[in-house]
C-alpha positions as CSV (number, residue, x, y, z in Angstrom):
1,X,19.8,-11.1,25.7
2,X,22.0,-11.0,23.1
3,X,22.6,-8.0,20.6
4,X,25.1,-9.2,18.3
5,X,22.7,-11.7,17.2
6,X,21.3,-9.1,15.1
7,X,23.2,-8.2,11.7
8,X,22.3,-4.7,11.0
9,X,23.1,-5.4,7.0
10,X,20.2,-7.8,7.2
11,X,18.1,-5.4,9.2
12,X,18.2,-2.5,6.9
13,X,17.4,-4.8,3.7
14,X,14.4,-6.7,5.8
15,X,13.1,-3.3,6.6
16,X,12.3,-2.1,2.7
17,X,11.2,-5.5,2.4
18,X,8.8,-4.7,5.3
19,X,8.2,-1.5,4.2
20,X,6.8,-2.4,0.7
21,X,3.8,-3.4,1.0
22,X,3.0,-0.2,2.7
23,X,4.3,1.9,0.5
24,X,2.5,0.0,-2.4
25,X,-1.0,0.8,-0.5
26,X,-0.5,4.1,0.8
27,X,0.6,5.9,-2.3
28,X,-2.7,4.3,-4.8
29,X,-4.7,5.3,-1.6
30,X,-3.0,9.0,-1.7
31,X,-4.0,9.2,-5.4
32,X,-7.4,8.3,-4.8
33,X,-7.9,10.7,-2.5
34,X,-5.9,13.9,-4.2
35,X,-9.0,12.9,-6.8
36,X,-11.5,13.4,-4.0
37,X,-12.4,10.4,-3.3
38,X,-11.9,8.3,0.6
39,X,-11.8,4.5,0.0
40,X,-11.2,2.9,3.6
41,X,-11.4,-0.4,1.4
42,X,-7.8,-0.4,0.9
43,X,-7.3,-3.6,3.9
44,X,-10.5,-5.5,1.6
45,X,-8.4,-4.9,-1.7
46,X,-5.1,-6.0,-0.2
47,X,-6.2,-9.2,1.7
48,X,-8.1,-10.0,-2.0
49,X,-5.0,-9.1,-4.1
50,X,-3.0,-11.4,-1.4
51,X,-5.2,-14.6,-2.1
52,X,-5.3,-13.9,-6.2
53,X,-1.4,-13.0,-6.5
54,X,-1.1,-16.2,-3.8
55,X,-3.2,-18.6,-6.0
56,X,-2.1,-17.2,-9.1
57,X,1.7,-17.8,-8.6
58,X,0.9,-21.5,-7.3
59,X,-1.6,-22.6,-10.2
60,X,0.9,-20.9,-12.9
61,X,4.0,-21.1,-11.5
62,X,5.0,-17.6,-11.9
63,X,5.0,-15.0,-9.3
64,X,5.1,-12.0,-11.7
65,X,2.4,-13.2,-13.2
66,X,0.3,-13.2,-9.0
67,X,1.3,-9.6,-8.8
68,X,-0.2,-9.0,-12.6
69,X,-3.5,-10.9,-11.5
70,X,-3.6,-9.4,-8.1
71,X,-3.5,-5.7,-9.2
72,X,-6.3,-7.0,-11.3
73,X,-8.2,-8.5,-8.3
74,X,-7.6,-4.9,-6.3
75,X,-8.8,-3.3,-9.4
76,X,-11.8,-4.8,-9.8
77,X,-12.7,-4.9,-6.3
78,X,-11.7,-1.2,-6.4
79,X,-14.5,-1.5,-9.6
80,X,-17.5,-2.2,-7.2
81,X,-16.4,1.2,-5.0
82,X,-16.4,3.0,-7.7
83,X,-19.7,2.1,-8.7
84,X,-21.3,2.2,-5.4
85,X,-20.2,5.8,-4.9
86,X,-19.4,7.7,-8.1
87,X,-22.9,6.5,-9.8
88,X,-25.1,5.3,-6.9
89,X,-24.0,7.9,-5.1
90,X,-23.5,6.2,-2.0
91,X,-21.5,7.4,1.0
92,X,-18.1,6.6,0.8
93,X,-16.9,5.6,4.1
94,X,-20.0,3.1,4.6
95,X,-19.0,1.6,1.0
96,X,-15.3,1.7,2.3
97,X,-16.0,-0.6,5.3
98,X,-18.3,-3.3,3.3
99,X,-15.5,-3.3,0.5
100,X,-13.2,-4.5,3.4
101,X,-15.3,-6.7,5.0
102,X,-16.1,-8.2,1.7
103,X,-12.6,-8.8,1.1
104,X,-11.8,-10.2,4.4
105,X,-14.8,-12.5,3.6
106,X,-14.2,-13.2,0.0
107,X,-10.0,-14.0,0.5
108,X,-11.0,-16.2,3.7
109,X,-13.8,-18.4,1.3
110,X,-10.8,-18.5,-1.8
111,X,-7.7,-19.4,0.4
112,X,-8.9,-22.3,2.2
113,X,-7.3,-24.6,-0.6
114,X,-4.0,-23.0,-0.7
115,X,-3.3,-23.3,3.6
116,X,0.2,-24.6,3.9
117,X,1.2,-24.4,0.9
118,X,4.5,-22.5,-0.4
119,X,4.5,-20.3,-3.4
120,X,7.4,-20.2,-6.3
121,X,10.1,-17.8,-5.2
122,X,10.8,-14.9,-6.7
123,X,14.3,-14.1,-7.8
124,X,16.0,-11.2,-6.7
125,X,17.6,-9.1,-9.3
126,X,21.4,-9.2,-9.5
127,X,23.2,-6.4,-10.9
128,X,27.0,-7.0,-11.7
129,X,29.2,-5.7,-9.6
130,X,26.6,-3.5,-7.8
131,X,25.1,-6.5,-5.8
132,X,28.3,-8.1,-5.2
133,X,29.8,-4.8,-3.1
134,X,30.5,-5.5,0.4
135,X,27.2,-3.9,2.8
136,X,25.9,-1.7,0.1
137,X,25.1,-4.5,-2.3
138,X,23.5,-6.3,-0.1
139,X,20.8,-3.6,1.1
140,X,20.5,-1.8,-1.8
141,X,21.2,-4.1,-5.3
142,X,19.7,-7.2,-3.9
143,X,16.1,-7.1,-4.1
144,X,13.2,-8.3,-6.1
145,X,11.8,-6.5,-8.7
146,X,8.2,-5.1,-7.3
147,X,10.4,-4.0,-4.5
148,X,12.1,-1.2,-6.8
149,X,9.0,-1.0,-8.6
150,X,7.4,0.5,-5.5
151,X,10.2,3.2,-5.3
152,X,9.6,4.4,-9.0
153,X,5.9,4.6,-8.1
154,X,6.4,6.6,-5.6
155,X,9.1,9.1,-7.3
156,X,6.7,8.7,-10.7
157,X,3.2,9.9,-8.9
158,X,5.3,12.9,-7.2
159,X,6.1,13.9,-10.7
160,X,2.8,13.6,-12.3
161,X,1.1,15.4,-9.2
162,X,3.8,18.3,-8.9
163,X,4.9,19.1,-12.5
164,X,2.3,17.6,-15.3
165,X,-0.9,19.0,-16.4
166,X,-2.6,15.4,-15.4
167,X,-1.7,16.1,-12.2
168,X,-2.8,19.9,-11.9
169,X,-6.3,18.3,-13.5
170,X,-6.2,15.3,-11.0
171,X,-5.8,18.0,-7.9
172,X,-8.0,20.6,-9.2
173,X,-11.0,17.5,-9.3
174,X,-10.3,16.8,-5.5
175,X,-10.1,20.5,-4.6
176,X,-13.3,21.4,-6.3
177,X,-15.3,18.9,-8.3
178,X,-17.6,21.1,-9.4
179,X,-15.5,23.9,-10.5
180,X,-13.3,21.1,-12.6
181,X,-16.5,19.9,-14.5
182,X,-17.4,23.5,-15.0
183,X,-14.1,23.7,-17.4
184,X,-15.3,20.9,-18.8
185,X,-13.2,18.1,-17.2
186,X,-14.7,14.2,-16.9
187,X,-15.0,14.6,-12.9
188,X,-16.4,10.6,-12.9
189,X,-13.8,9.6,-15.3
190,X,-11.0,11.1,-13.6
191,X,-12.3,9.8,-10.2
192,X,-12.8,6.2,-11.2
193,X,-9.5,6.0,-12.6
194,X,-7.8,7.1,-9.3
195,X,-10.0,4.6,-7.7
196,X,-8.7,1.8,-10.3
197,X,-5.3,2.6,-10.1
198,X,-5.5,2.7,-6.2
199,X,-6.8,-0.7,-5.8
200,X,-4.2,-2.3,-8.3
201,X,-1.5,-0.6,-5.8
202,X,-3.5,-2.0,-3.1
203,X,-4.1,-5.7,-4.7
204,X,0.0,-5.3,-5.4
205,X,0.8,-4.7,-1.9
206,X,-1.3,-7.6,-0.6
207,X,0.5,-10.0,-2.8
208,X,4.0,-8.8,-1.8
209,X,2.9,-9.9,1.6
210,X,1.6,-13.0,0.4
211,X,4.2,-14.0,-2.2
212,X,7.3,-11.9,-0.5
213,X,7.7,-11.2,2.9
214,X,5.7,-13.8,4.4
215,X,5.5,-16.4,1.7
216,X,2.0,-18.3,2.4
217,X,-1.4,-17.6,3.2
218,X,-3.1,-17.5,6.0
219,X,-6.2,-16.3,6.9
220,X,-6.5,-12.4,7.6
221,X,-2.5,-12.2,6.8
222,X,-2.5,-7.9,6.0
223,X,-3.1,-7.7,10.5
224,X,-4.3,-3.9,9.4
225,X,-1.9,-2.7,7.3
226,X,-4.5,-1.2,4.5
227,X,-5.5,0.8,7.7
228,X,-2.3,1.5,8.6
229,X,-2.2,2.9,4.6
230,X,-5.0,5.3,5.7
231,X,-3.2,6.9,7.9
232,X,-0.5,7.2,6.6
233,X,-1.6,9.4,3.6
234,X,-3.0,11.5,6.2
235,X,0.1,11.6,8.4
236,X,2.2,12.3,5.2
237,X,-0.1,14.9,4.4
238,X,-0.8,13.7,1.4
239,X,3.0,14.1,-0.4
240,X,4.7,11.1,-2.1
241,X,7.9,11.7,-0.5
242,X,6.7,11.7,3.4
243,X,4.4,8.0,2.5
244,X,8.1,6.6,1.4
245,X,9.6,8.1,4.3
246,X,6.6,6.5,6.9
247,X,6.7,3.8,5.3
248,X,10.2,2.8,5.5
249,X,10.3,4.5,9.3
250,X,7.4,1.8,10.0
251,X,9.0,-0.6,8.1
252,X,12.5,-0.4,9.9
253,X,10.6,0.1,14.0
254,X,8.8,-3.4,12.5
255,X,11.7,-4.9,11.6
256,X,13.5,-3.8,15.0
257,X,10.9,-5.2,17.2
258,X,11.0,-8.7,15.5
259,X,14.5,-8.9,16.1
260,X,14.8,-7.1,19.5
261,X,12.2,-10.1,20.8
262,X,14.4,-13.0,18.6
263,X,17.4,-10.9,21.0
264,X,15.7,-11.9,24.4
265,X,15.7,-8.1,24.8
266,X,13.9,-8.1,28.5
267,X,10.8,-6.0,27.3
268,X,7.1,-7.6,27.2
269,X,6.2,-8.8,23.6
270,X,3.1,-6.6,23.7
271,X,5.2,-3.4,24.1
272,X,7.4,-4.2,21.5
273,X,4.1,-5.6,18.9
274,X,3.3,-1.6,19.4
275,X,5.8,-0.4,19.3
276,X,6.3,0.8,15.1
277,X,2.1,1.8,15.2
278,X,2.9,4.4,17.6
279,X,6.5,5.3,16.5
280,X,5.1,5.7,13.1
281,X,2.1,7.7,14.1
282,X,4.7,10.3,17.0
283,X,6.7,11.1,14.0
284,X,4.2,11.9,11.2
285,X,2.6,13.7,13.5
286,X,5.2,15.7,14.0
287,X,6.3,15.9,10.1
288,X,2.9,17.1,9.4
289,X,3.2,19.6,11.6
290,X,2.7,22.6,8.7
291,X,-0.6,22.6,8.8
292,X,-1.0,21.1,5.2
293,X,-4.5,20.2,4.5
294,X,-6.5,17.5,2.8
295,X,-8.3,18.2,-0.6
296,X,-10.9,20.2,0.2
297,X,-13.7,17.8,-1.9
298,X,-12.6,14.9,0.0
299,X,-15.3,12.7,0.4
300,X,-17.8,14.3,-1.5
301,X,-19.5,13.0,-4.1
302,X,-20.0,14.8,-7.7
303,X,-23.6,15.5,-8.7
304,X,-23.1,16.6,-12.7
305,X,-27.1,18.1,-12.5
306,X,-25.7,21.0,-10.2
């Protein structure tokens, strides 16, 4: 065993790298469901945004360009939920689970092609002086650009839900559909929009895994984190700022584990493989502790006849 292997610089700026994709999933998921609305398709949208941003980035040489496609691939998938549920009225957590395994089905039948090959790099962004400053620069100034992108999301949907009238109108839908459409607000309209915008975050945070932190494809390469997502917006109790936070804290245990095996740390590998599911889940738990509760429509669907 041997600690000093592990460069904790290097750790903190591989854990927001972990912690990304996470982040990218969990807060479109926690907008879908401040409109009302559960989509458990989130793992389906990110495995699909992971082969389109993947094969994307190959064919065109651009990676920016994967993560553009790829929130389009999430959105559309996200298009056939929305359908399903907000017109055909169909229950959301069956269409949830067929959107997944449609995209665990779809991404496997797309990606066979593109097994072994690398995808173009993305640059990280320099920022004079900034990047070049000794430990700061390199965990904070010396990432990519979806990377950051993912932080502004965050801090931007915590705006719009906290202060804007878009948000009052987005959390009034998921508290009380009915009630909303009564003062004459598009209840469908809103709803499908959350669900768009959710599965571009979600197509986003498969391709960061796809393009970024694990540059290739393989079969079945998201290993649960759309579900991981899930519950995380629950854990979080649905605010912006605790996702970021369980994100990063799942993030970080993953990164940890990884380098505490690399270590010869004298612990079996399925303990440590476990070990950021349940650290994660202990200490949301005990964040969420206030007794916050879910939008009270959640899961329902909107009739307009009533």
């Amino acid at each position: 065993m041997d600690l000093s292997a592990i460069n904790p610089v290097l750790l903190i700026a591989s854990l927001m790298v972990a912690a990304t994709p996470l982040l990218l999933a969990a807060v479109g998921e926690l907008v879908v469901e401040k409109a009302g609305v559960l989509n458990l398709g989130v793992e389906g949208m990110m495995i699909t945004g992971a082969i389109a941003g993947f094969a994307t980035a190959v064919e065109s040489g651009s990676p920016l360009f994967g993560f553009v496609i790829a929130a389009v691939a999430g959105a559309t998938l996200s298009t056939l939920f929305a359908i399903l549920t907000q017109f055909a009225k169909a229950n959301q957590v069956a269409s949830g689970l067929s959107l997944t395994l449609f995209g665990l089905g779809i991404s496997a039948l797309m990606g066979q092609s593109y097994v072994g090959i690398k995808p173009p790099q993305m640059q990280d962004i320099h920022i004079p002086v900034l990047s070049d400053l000794p430990v700061v620069g390199p965990i904070l100034f010396g990432h990519d650009i979806i990377l950051y992108f993912g932080i502004v999301l965050t801090a931007v949907v915590w705006v719009v839900l906290k202060y804007t009238r878009v948000g009052l109108i987005l959390r009034a839908v998921g508290e009380n559909h009915d009630a909303a459409h009564a003062l004459g607000y598009k209840v469908l309209r809103i709803r499908v929009l959350a669900i768009l915008f959710g599965g571009a975050c979600a197509g986003m945070g498969g391709a960061y895994i796809s393009l970024i932190r694990v540059p290739q494809w393989t079969e079945g390469m998201t290993a649960g984190i759309g579900w991981i997502a899930l519950a995380l917006v629950v854990f979080a109790s649905w605010k912006p700022w605790r996702v970021l936070l369980g994100a990063y804290l799942f993030g970080g245990v993953t990164v940890v584990q990884l380098n505490l095996q690399a270590a010869g740390v004298a612990i079996p590998v399925e303990y440590l493989a476990m070990s950021p599911y349940l650290i994660t889940i202990v200490v949301l738990v005990i964040l969420s502790a206030d007794k916050s509760s879910a939008p009270a429509a959640l899961g329902s669907n909107f009739h307009a006849s009533r």
